[in-house]
PDB file of N, CA, C, O and CB in Angstrom:
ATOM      1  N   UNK A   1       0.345  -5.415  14.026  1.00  0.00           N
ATOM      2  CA  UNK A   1      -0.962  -5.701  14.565  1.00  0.00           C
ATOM      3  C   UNK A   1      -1.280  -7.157  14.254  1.00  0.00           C
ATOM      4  O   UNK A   1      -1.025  -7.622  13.143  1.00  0.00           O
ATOM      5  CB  UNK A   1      -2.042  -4.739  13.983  1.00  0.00           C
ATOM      6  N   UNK A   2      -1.822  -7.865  15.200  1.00  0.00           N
ATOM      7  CA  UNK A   2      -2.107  -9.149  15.287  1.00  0.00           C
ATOM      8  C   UNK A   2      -3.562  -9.550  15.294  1.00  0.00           C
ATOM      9  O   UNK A   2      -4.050  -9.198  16.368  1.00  0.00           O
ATOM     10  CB  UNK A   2      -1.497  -9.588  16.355  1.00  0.00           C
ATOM     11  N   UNK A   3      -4.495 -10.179  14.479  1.00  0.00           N
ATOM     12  CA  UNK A   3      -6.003 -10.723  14.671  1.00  0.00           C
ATOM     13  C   UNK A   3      -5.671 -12.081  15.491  1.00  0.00           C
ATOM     14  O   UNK A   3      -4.770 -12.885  15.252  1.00  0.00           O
ATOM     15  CB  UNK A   3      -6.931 -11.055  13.038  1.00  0.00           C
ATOM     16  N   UNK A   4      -6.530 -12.116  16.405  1.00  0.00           N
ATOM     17  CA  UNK A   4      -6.497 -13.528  17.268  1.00  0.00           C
ATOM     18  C   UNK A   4      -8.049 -13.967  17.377  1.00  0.00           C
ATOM     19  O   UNK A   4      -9.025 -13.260  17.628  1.00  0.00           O
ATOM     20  CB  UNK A   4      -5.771 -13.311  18.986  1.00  0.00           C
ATOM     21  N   UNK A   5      -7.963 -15.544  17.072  1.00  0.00           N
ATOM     22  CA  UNK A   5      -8.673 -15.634  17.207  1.00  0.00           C
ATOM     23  C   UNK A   5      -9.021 -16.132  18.788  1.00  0.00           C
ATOM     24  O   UNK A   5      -8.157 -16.806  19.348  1.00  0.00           O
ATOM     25  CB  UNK A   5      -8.845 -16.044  16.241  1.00  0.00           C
ATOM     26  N   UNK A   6     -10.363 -15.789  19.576  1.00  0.00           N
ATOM     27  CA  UNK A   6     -10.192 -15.779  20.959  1.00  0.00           C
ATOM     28  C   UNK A   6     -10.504 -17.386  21.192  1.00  0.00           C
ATOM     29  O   UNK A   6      -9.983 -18.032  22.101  1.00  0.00           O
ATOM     30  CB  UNK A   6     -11.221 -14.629  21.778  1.00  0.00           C
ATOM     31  N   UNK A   7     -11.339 -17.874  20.329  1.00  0.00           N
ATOM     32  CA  UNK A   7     -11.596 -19.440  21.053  1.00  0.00           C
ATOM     33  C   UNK A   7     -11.133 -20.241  20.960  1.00  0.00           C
ATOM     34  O   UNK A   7     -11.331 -21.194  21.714  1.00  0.00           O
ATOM     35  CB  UNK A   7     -12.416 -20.078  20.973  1.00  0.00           C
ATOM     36  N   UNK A   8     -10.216 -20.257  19.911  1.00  0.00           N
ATOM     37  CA  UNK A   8      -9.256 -21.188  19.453  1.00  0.00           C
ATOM     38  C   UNK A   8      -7.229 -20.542  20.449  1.00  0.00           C
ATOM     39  O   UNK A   8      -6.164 -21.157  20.407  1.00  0.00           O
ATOM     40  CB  UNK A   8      -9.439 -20.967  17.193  1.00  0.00           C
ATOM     41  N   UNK A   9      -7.454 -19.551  20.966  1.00  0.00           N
ATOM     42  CA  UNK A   9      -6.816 -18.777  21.396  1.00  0.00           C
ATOM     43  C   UNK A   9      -5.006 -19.115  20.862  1.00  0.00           C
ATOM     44  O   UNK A   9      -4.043 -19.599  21.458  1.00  0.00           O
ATOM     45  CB  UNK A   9      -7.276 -18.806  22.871  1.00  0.00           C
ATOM     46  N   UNK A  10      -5.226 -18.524  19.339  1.00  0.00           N
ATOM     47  CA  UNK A  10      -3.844 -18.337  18.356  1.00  0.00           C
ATOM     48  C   UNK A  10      -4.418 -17.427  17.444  1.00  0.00           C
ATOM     49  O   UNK A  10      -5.460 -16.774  17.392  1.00  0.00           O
ATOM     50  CB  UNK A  10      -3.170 -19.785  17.496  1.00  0.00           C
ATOM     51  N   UNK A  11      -3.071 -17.640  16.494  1.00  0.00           N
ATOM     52  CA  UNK A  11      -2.789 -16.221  15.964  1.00  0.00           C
ATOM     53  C   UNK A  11      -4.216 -16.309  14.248  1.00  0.00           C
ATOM     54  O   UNK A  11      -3.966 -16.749  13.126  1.00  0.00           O
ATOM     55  CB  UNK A  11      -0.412 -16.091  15.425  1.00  0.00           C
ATOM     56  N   UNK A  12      -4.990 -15.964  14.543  1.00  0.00           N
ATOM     57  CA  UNK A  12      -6.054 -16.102  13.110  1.00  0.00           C
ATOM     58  C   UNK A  12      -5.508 -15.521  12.210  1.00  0.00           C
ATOM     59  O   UNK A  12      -6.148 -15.897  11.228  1.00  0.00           O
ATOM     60  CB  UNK A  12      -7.512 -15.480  13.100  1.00  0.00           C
ATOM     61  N   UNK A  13      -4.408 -14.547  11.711  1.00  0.00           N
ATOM     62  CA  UNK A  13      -3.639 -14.220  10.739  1.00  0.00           C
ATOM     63  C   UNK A  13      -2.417 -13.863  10.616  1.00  0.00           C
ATOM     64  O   UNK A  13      -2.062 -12.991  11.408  1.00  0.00           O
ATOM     65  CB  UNK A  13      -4.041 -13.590  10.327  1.00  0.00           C
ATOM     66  N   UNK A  14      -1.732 -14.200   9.969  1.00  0.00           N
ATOM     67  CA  UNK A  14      -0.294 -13.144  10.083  1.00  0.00           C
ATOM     68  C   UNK A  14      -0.386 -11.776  10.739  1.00  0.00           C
ATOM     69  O   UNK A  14      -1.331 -11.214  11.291  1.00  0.00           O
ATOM     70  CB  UNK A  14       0.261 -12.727   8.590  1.00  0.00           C
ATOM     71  N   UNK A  15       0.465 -11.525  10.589  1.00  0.00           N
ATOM     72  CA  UNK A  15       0.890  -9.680  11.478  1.00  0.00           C
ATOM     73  C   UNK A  15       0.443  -9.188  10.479  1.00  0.00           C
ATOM     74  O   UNK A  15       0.941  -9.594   9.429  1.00  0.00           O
ATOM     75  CB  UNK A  15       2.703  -8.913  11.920  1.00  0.00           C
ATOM     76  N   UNK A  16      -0.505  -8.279  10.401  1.00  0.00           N
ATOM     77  CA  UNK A  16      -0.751  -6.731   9.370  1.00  0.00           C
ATOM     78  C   UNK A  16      -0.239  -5.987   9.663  1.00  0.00           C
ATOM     79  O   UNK A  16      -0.406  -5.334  10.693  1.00  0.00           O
ATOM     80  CB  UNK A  16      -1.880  -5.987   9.195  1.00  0.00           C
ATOM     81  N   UNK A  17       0.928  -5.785   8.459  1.00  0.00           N
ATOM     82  CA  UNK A  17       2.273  -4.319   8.686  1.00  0.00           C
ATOM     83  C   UNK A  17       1.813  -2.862   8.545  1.00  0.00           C
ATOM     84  O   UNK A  17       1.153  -2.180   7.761  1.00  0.00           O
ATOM     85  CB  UNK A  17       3.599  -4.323   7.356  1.00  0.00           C
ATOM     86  N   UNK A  18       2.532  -2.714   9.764  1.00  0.00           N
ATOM     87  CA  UNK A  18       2.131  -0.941   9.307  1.00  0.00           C
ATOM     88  C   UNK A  18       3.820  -0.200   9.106  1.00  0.00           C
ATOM     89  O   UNK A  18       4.950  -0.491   9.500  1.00  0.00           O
ATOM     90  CB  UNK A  18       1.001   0.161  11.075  1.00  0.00           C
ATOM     91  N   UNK A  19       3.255   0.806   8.334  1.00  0.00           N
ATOM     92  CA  UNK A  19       4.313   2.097   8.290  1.00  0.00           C
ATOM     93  C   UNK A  19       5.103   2.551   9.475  1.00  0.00           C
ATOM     94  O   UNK A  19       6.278   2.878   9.307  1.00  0.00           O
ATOM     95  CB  UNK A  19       3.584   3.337   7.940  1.00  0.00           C
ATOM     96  N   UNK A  20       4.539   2.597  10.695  1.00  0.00           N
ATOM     97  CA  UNK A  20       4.201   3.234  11.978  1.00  0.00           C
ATOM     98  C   UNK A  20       3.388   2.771  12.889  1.00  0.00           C
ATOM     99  O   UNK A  20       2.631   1.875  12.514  1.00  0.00           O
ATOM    100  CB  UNK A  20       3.765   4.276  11.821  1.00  0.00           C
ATOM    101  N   UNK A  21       3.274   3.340  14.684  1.00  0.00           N
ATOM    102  CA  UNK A  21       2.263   2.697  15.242  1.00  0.00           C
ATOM    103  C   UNK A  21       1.736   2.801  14.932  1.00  0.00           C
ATOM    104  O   UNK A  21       1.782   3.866  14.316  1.00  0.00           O
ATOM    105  CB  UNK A  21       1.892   2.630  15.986  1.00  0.00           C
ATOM    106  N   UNK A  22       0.366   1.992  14.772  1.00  0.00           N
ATOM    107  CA  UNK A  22      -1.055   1.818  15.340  1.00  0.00           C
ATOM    108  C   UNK A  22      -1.475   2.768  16.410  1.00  0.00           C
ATOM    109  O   UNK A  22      -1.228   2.662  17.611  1.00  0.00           O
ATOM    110  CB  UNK A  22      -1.212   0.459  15.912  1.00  0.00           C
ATOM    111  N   UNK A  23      -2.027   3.546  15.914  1.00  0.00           N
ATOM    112  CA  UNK A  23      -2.802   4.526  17.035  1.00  0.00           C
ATOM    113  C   UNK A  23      -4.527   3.925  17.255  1.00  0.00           C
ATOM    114  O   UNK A  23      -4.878   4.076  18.425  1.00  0.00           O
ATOM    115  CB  UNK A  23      -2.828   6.435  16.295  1.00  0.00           C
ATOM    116  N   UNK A  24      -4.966   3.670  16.894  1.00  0.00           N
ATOM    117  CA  UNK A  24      -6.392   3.271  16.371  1.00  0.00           C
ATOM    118  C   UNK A  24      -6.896   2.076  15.638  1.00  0.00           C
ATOM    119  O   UNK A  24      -6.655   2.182  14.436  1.00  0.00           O
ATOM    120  CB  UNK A  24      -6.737   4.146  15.594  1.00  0.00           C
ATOM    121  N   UNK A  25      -7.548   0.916  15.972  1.00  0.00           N
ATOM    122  CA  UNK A  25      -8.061  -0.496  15.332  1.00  0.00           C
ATOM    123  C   UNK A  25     -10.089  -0.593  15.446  1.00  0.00           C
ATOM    124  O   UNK A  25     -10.701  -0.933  16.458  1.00  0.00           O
ATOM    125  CB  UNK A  25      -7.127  -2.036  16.548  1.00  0.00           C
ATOM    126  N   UNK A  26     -10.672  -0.219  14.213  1.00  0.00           N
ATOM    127  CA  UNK A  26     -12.034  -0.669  14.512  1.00  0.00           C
ATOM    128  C   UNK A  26     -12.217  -1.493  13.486  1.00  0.00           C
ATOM    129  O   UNK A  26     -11.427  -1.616  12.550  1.00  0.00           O
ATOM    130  CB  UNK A  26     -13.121   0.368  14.631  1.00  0.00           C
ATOM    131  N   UNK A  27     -13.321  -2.119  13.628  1.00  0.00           N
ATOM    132  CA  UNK A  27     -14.187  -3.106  12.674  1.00  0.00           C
ATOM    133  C   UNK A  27     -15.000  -1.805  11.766  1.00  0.00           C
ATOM    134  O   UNK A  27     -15.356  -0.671  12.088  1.00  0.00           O
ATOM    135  CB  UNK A  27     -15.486  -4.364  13.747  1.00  0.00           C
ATOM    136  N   UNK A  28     -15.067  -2.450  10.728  1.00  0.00           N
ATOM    137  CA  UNK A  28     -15.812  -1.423   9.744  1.00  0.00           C
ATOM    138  C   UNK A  28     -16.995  -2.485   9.766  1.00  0.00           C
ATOM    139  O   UNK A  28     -17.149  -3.681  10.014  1.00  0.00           O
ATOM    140  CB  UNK A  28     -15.000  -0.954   8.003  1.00  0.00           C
ATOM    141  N   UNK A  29     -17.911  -1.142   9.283  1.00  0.00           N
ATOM    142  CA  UNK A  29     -19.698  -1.634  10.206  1.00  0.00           C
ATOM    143  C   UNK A  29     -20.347  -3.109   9.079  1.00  0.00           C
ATOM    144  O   UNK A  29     -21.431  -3.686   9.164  1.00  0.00           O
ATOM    145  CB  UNK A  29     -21.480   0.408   9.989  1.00  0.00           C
ATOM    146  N   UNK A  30     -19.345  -3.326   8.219  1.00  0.00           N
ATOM    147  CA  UNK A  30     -19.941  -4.694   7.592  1.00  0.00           C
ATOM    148  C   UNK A  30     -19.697  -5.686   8.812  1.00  0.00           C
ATOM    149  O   UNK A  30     -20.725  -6.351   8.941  1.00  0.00           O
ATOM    150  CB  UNK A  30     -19.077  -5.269   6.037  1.00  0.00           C
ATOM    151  N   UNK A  31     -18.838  -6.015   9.667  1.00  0.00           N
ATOM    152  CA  UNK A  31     -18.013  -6.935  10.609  1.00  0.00           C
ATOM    153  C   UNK A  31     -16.998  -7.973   9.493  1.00  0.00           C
ATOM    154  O   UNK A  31     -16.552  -9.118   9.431  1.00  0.00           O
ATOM    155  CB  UNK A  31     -19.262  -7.990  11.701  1.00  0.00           C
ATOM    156  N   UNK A  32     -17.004  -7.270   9.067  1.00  0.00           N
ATOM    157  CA  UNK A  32     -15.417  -8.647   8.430  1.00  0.00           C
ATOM    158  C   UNK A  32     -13.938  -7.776   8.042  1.00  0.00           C
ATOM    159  O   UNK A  32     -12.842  -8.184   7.660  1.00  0.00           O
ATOM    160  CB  UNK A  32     -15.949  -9.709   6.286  1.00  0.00           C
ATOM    161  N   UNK A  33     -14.380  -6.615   8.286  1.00  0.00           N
ATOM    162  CA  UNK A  33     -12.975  -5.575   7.782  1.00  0.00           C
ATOM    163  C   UNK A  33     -12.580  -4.684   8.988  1.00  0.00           C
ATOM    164  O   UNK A  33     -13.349  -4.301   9.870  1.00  0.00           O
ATOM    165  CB  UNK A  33     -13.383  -4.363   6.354  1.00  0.00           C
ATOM    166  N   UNK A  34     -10.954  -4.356   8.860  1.00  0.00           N
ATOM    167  CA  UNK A  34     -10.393  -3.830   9.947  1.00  0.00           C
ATOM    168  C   UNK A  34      -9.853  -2.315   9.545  1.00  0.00           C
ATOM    169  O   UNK A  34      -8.972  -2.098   8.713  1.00  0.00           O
ATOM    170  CB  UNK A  34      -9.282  -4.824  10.452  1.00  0.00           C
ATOM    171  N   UNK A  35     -10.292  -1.699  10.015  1.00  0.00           N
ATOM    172  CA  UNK A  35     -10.085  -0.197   9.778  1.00  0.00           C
ATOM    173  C   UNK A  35      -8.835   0.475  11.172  1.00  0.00           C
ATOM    174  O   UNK A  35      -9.116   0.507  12.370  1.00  0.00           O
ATOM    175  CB  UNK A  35     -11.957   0.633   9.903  1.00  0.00           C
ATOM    176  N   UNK A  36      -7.532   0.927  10.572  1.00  0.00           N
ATOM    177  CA  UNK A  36      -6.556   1.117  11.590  1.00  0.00           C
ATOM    178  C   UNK A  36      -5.962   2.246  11.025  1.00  0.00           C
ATOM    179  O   UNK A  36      -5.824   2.446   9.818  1.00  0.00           O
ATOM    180  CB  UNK A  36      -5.591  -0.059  11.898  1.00  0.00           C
ATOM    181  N   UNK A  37      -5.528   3.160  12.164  1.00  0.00           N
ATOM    182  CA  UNK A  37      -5.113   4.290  11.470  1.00  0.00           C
ATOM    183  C   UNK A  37      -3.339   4.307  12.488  1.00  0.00           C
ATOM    184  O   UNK A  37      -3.271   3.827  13.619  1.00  0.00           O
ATOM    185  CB  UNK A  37      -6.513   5.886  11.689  1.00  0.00           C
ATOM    186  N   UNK A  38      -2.136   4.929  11.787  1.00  0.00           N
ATOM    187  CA  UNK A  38      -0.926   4.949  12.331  1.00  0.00           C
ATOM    188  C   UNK A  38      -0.634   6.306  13.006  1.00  0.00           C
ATOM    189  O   UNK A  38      -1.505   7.167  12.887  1.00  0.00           O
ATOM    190  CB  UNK A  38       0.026   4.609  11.323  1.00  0.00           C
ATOM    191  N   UNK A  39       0.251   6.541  13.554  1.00  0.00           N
ATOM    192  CA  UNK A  39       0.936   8.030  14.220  1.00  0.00           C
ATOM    193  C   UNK A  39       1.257   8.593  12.596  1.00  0.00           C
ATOM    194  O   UNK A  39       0.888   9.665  12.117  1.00  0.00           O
ATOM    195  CB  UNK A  39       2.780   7.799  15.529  1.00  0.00           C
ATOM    196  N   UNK A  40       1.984   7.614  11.992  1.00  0.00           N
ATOM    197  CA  UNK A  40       2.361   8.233  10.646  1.00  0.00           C
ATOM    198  C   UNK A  40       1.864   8.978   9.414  1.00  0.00           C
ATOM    199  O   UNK A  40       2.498   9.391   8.443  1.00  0.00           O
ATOM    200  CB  UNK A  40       2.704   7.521  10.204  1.00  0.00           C
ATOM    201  N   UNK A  41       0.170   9.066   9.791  1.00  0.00           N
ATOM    202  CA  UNK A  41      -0.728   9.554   9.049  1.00  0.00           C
ATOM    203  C   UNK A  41      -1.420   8.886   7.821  1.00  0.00           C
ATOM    204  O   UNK A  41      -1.884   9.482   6.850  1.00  0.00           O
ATOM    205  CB  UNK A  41      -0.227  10.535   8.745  1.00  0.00           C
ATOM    206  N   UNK A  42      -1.405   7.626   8.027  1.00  0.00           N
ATOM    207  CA  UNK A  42      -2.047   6.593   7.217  1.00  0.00           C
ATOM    208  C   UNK A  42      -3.029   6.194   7.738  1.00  0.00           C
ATOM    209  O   UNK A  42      -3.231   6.358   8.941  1.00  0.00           O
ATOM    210  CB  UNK A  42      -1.378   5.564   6.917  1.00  0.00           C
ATOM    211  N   UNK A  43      -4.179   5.341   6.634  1.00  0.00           N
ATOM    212  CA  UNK A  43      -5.781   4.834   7.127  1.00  0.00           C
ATOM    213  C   UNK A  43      -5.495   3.728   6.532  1.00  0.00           C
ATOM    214  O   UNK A  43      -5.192   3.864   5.347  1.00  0.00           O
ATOM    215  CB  UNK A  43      -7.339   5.618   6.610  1.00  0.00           C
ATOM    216  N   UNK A  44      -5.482   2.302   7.091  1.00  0.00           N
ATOM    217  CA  UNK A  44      -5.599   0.849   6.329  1.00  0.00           C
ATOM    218  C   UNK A  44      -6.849   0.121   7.038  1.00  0.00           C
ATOM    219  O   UNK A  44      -7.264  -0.004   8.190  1.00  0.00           O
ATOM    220  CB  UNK A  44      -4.066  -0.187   6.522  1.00  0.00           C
ATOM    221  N   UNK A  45      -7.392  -0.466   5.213  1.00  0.00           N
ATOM    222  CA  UNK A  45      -8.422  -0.946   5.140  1.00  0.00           C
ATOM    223  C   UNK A  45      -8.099  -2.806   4.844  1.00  0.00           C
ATOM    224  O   UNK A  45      -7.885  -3.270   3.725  1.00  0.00           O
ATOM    225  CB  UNK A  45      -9.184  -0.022   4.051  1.00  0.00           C
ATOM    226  N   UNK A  46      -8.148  -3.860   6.502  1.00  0.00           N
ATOM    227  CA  UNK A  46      -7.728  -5.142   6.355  1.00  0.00           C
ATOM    228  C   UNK A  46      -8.911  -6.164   6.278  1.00  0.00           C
ATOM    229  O   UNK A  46      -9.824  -6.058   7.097  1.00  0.00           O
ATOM    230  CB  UNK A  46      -6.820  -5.438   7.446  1.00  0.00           C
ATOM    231  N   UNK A  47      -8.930  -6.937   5.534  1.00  0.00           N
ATOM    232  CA  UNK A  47      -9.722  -8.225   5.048  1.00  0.00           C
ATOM    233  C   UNK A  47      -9.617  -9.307   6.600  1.00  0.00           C
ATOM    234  O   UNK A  47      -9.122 -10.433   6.549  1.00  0.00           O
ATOM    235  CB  UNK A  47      -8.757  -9.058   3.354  1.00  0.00           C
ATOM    236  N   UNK A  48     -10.057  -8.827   7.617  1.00  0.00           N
ATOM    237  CA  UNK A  48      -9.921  -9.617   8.916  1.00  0.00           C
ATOM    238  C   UNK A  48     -10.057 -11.086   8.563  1.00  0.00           C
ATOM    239  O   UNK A  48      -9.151 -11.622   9.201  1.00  0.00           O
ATOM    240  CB  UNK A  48     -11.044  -9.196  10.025  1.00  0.00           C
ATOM    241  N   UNK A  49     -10.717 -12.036   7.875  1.00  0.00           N
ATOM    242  CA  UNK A  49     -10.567 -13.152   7.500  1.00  0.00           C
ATOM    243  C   UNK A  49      -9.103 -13.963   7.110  1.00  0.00           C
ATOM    244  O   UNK A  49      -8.497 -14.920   7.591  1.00  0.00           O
ATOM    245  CB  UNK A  49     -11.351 -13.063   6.617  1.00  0.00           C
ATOM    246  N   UNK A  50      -8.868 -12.942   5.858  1.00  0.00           N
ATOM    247  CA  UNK A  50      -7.250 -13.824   5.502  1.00  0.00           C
ATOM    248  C   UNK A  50      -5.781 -12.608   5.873  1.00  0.00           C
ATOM    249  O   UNK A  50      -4.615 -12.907   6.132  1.00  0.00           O
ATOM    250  CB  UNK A  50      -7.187 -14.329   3.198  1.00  0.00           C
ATOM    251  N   UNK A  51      -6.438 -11.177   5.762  1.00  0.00           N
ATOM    252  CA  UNK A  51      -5.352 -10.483   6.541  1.00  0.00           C
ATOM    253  C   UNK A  51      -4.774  -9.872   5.246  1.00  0.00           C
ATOM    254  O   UNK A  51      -3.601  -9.589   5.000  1.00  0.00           O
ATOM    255  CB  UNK A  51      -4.247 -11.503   7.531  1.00  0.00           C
ATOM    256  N   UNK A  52      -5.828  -9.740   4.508  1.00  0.00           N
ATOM    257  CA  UNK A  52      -4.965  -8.805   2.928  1.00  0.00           C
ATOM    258  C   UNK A  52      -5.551  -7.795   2.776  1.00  0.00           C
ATOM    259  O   UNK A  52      -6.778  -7.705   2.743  1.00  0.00           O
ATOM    260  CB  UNK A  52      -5.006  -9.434   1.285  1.00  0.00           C
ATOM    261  N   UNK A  53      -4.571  -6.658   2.634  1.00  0.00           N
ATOM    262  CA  UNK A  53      -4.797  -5.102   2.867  1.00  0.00           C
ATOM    263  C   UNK A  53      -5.497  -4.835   1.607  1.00  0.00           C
ATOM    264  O   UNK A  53      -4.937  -5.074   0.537  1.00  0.00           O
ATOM    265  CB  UNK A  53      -3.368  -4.101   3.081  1.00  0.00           C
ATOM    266  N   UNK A  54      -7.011  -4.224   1.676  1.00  0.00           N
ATOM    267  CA  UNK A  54      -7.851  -3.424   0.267  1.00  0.00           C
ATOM    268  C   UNK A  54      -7.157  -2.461   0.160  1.00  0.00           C
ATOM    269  O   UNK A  54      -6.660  -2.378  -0.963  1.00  0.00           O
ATOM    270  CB  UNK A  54      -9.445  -2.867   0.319  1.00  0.00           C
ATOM    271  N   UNK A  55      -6.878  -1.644   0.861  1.00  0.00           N
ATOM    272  CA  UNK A  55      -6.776  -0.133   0.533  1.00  0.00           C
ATOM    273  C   UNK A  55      -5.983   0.771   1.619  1.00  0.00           C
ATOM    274  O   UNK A  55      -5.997   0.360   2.779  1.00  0.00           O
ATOM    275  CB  UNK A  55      -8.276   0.452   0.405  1.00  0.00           C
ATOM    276  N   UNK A  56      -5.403   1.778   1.375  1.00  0.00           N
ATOM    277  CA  UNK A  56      -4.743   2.672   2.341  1.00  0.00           C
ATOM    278  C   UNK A  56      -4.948   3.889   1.781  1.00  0.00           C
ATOM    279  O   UNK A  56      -5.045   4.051   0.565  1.00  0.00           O
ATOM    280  CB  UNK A  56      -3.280   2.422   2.616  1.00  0.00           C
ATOM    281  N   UNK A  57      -5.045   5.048   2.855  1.00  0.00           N
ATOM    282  CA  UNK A  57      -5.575   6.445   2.176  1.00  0.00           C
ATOM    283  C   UNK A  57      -4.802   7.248   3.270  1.00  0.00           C
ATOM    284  O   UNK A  57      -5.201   7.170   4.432  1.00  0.00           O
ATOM    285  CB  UNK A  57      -7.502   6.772   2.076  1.00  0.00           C
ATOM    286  N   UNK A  58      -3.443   8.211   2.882  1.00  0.00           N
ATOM    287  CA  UNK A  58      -3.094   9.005   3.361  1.00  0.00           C
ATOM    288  C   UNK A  58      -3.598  10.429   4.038  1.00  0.00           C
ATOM    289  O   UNK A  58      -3.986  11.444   3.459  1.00  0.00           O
ATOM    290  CB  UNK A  58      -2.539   8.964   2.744  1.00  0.00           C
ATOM    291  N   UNK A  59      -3.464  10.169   5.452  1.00  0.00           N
ATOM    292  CA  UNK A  59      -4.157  11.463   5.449  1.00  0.00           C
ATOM    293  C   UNK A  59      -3.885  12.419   6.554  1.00  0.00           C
ATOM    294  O   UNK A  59      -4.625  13.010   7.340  1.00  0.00           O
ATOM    295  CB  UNK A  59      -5.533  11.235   5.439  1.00  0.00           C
ATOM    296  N   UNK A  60      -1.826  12.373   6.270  1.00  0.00           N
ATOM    297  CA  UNK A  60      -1.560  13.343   6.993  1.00  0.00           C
ATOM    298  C   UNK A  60      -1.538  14.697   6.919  1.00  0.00           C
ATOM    299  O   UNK A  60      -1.206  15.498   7.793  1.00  0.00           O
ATOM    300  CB  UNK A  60      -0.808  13.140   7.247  1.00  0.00           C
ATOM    301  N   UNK A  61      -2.046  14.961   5.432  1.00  0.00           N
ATOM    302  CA  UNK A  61      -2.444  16.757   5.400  1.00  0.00           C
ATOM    303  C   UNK A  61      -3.580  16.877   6.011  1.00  0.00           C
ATOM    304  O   UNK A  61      -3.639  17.869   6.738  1.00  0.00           O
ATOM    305  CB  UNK A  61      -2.697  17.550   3.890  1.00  0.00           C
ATOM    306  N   UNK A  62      -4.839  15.984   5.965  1.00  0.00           N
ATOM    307  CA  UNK A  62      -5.672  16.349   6.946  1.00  0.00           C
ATOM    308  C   UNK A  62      -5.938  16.629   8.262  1.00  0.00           C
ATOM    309  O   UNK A  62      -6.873  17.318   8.669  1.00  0.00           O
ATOM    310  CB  UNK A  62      -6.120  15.917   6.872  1.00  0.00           C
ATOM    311  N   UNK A  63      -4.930  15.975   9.048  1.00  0.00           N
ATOM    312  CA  UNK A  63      -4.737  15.573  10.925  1.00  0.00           C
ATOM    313  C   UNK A  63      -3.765  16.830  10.898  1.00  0.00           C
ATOM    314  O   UNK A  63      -3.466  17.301  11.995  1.00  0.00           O
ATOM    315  CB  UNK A  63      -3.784  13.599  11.636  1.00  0.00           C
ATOM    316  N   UNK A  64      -3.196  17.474   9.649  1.00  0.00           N
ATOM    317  CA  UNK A  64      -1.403  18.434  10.183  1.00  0.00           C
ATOM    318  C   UNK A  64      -2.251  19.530  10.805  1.00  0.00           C
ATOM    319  O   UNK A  64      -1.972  19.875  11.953  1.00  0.00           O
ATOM    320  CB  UNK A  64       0.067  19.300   8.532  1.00  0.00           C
ATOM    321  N   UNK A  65      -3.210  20.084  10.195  1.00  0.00           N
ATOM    322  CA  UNK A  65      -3.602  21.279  11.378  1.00  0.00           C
ATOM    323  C   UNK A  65      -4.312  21.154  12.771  1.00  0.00           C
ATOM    324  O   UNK A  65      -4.905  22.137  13.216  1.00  0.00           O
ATOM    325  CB  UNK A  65      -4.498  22.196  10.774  1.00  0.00           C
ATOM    326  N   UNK A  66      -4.271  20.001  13.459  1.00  0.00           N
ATOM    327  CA  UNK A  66      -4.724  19.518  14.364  1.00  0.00           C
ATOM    328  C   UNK A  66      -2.993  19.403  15.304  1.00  0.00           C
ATOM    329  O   UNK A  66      -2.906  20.064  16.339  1.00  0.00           O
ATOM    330  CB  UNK A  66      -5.713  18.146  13.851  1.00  0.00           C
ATOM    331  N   UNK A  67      -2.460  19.041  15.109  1.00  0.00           N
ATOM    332  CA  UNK A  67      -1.034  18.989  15.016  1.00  0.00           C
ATOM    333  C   UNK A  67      -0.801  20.253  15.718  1.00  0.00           C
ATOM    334  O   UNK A  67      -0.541  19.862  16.855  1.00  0.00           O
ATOM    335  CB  UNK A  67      -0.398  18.872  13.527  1.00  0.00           C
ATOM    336  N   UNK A  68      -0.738  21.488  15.731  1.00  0.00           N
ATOM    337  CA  UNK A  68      -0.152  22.707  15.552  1.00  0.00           C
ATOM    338  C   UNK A  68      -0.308  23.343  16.620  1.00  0.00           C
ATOM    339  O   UNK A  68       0.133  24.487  16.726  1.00  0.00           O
ATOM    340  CB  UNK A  68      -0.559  23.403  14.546  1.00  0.00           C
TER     341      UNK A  68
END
């Protein structure tokens, strides 16, 4: 996943790695953090400014009975 910035139109951070696709990319409701979730059953929490991951929260036992 790539942040761009649009007016300057380049890359505003490195690539933020995932495990897996990217199924899902929102802004978390402060506007400076990137909330993305994978096929692989992961939640990452990105610092949209410099592009450094706070936090990740597994949560493919939760989605598995949706799955079925």
């Amino acid at each position: 996943m790539r942040v761009w910035d649009i007016f300057e139109k380049k890359g505003a951070v490195e690539t933020l790695n995932h495990g897996s696709e990217v199924l899902s990319v929102d802004f978390h409701p402060n506007g400076k953090d990137i909330i993305s979730t994978t096929l692989g059953g992961q939640m990452y929490m990105w610092q949209s400014d410099e592009g450094h991951m706070i936090g990740m929260i597994d949560i493919k036992l939760d989605i598995a009975g949706g799955r079925l």
